[in-house]
N, C-alpha and C positions, 0 to 999 in steps of 0.2 A: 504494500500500500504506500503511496506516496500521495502527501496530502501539500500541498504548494498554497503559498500566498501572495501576494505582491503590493506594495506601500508606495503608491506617491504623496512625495511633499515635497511642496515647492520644487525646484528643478531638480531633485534629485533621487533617483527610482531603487527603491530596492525589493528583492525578491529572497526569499530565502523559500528553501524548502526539506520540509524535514522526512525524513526516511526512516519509516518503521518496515520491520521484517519480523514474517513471524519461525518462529524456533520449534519445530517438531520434535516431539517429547514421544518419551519411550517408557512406559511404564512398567519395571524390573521389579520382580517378587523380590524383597529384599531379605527374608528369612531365606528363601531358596539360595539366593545367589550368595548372600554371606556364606551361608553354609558348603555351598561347592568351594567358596573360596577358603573357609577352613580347612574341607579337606583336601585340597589339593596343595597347600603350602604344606597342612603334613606330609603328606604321598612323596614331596619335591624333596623338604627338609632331611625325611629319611633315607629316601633313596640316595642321597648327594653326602648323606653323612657316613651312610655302610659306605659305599664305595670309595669314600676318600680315606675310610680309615683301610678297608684294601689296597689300597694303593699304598696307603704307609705301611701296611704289611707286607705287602709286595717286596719295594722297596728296601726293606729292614731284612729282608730275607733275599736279597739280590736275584729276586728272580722278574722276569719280564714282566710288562703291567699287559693282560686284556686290553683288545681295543673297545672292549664294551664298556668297562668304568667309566675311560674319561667321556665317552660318547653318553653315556645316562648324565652322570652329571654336569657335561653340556644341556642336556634335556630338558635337565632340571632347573637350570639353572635360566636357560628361556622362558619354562614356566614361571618360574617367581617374577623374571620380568617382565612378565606379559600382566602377570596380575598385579602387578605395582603399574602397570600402563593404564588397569581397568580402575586403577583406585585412579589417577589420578584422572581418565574420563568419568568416573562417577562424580569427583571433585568438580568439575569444571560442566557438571550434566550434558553430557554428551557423549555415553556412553552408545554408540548407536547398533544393533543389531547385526548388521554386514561386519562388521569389524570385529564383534564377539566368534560371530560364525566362522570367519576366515582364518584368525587365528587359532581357534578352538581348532579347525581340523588340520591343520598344520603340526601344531602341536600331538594330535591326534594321531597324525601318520608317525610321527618321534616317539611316541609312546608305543607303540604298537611291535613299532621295529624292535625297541628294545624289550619289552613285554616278551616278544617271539624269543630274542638269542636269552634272556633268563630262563624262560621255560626249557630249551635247550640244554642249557647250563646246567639246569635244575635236576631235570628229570628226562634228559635225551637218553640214548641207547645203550652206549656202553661207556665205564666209568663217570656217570654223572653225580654233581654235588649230592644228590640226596641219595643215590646205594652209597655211594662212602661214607656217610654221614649214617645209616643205616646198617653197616658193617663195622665200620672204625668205631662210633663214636657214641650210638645208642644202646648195644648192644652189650656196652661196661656201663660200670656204675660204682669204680671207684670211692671210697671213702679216706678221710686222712688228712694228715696240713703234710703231704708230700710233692714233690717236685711231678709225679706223675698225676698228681689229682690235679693240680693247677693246670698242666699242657690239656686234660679233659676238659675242664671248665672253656679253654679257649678254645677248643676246637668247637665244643656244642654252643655257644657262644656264637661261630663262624656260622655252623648250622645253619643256628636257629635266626642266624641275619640273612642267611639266603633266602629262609622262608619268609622272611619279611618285605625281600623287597621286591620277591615275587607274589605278594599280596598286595603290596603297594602302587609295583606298576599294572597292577589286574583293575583296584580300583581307579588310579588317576585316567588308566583307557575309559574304562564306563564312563568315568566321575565328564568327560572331554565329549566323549557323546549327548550324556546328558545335558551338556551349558550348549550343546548346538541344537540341541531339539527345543530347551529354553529360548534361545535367541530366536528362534522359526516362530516358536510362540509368541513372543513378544511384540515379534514385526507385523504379525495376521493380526494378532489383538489390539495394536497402536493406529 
């Protein structure tokens, strides 16, 4: 809408004209969306915390690092800044639809990828994390303040991080599906 005026007095003419626009608003469940956003800085936080401390395990024991850690915790690490991007459009109200969708499935195909090689990792065909974890590490049950009850404690320790953050990236994939099926909602309902 452009609403215009124009003033004469005496010889000299002025016009001004003022410019209004209007602002399409986007109304975002905001219990829903907090909450994907909780759990997905967990999902991010964990995953980025196991793998960096394998990496310093890696490391500490000079063996090569996976090129899947530092690839999740790049992942991860998108994710946090994609939702620090979403606070700061919710900040500025202009969180718009298209832009949840697109990053969501971006993020989406990076979860996914790596979802796939932990499942792999996890529970693939022959020597994976979980029969050794299965043979080695469940199947004692060591008691003691001895040097062998501590290496127990760390390996099921190790285990029990792989089960995590192959629960982790199972929920942050759903959790990326679901803020895209939200954004679809949001744009039919706006």
């Amino acid at each position: 809408m452009v609403a215009a005026s124009s003033v004469v007095s005496g010889s000299m003419y002025t016009r001004s004209r003022a410019v209004t626009s209007r602002v399409r608003t986007y109304n975002w469940p905001p219990i829903q969306l907090n909450f994907w956003i909780f759990v997905m800085l967990l999902a991010s936080t964990s995953i980025l915390g196991v793998f960096a401390i394998f990496i310093q395990t890696q490391n500490q024991l000079q063996l090569p690092v996976p090129w899947y850690f530092p690839y999740f915790i790049t992942v991860c690490g998108l994710t946090i800044l994609f939702i620090l991007g979403l606070f700061w459009l919710i900040f500025n109200r202009r969180l718009l639809p298209a832009i949840v969708m697109i990053g969501a499935f971006i993020l989406f195909v990076l979860w996914i990828t790596g979802l796939v090689i932990v499942s792999i990792q996890l529970f693939g065909p022959s020597g994976s994390v979980s029969s050794n974890c299965d043979i080695q590490v469940f199947s004692q049950n060591p008691k003691g303040q001895t040097l062998k009850v501590l290496a127990y404690l760390q390996q099921k320790n190790i285990c029990e991080s792989w089960r995590m953050v192959f629960a982790m990236a199972l929920i942050g994939t759903i959790f990326l599906l679901w803020i895209m099926i939200m954004a679809y909602q949001v744009f039919v309902n706006s």
